[in-house]
C-alpha positions as CSV (number, residue, x, y, z in Angstrom):
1,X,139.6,142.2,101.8
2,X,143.2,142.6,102.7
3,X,145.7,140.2,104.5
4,X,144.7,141.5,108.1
5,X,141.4,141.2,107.4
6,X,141.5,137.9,106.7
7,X,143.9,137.4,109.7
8,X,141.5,139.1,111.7
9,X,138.8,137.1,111.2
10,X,141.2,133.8,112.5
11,X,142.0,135.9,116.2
12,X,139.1,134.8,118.2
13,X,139.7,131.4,116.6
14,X,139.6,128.4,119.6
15,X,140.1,125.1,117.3
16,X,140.3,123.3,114.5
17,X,136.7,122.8,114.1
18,X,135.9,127.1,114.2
19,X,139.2,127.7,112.4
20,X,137.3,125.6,109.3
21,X,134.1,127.3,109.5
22,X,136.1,130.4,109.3
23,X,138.0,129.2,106.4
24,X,134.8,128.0,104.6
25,X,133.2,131.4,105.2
26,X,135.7,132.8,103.6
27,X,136.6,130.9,100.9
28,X,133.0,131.1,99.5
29,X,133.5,134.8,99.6
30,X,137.2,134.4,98.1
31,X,136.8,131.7,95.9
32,X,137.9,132.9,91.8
33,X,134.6,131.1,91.1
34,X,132.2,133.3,92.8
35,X,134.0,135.9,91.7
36,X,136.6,136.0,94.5
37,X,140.1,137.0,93.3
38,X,142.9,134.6,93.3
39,X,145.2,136.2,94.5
40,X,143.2,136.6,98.0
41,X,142.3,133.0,97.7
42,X,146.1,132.0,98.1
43,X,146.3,134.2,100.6
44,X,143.6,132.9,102.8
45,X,144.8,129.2,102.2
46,X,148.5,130.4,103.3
47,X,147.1,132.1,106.2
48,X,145.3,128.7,107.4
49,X,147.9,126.5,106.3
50,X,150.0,128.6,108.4
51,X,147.8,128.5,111.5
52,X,147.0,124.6,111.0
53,X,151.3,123.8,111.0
54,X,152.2,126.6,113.8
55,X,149.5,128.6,115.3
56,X,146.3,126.3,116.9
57,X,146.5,124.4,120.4
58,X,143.7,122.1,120.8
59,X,143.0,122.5,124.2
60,X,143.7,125.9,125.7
61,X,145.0,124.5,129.0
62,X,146.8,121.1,127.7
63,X,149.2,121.8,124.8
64,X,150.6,118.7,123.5
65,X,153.4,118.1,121.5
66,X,154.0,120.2,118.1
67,X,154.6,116.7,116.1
68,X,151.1,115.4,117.9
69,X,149.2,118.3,117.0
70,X,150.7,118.0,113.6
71,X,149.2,114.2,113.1
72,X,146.0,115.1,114.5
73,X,145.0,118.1,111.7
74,X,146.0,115.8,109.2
75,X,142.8,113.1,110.8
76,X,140.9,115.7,112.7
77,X,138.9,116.1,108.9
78,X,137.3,112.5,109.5
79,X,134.1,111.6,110.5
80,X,133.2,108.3,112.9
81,X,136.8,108.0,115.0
82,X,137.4,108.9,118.4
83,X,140.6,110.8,118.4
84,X,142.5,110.3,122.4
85,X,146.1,111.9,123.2
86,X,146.7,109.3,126.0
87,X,150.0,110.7,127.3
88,X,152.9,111.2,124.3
89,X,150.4,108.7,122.1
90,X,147.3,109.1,119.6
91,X,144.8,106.5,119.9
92,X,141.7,106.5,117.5
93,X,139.0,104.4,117.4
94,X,135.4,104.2,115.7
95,X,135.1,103.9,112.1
96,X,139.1,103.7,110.9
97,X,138.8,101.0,108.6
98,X,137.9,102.9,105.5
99,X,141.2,105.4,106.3
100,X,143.4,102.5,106.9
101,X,145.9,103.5,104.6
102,X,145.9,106.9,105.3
103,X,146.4,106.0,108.8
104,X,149.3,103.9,107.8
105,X,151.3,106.5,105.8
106,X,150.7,108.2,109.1
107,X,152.8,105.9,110.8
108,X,149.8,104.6,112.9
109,X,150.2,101.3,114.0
110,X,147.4,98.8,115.2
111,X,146.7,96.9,118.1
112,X,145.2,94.2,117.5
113,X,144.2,93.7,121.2
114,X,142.4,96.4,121.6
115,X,141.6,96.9,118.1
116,X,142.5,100.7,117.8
117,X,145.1,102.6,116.2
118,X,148.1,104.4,117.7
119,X,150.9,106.8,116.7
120,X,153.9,107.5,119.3
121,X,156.5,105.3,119.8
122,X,156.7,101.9,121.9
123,X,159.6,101.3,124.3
124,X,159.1,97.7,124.1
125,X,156.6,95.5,124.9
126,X,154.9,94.6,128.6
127,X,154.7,90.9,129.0
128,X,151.6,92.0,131.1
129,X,149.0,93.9,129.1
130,X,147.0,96.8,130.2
131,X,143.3,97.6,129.5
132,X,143.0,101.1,127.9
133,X,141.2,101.9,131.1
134,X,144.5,101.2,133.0
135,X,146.9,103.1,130.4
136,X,144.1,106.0,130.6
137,X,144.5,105.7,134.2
138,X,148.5,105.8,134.6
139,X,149.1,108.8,131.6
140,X,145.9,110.6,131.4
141,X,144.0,111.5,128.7
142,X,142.3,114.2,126.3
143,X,139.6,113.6,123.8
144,X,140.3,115.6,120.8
145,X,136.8,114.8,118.6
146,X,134.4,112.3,118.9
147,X,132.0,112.4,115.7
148,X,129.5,109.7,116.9
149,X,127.6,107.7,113.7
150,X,124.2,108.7,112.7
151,X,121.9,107.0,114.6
152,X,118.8,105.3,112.4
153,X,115.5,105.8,113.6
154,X,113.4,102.7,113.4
């Protein structure tokens, strides 16, 4: 398989989610362990690197910031959180307290009144809180991946 192959394989490519299933495709083919060669093996992990830092919108109609984009395919990987670009800011919700820390070397912050995480910077503070609902309301908003919990069956 040569570099354009591989590159090839990445065109049709609409987000994260597909761009991993082609990655994991390939990599079982490419992998030195299953008799893959190496070299090709650093060359498809440049190739996706490359397309997670420069080359993948989210939302073919809505590009968000480059720096947003960036933060989100370093959390899109975890399961249980509900990932919301609510105008220039990241809020997630669900499951975040077992990727606390990550979240914080992130630079996520959390509010405590709503109990969710955000990234994006605060002008100050409003004397007069708002409801996600409202802030949803006034900037907008994009769900990026919701990875609801298994449910149990009784």
């Amino acid at each position: 398989m040569t570099q354009l192959q591989i590159e090839e394989k990445f065109k049709s490519v609409e987000g994260l989610n597909e761009a991993k299933k082609v990655y994991k495709e390939l990599a079982k083919k490419l992998h030195p362990d299953v008799g893959g060669d190496n070299e090709m093996f650093k060359m498809l992990n440049e190739i996706y690197n490359n397309i997670l830092e420069n080359g993948l919108n989210f939302l073919s109609e809505d590009e968000f910031d480059l720096e947003l984009e960036k933060v989100i395919s370093k959390i899109l990987h975890f399961e249980n959180i509900v990932i919301e670009v609510v105008g220039s800011w990241i809020w997630l919700s669900g499951d975040t307290k077992s990727i606390k820390e990550t979240l914080k070397e992130l630079n996520f912050k959390w509010a405590s009144k709503k109990k969710m995480w955000y990234y994006g910077e605060m002008k100050g503070r409003n004397p007069k809180q708002k409801s996600m609902d409202d802030i949803k309301a006034k900037y907008g908003c994009q769900t990026v991946q919701t990875k609801p919990s298994p449910r149990v069956i009784q």
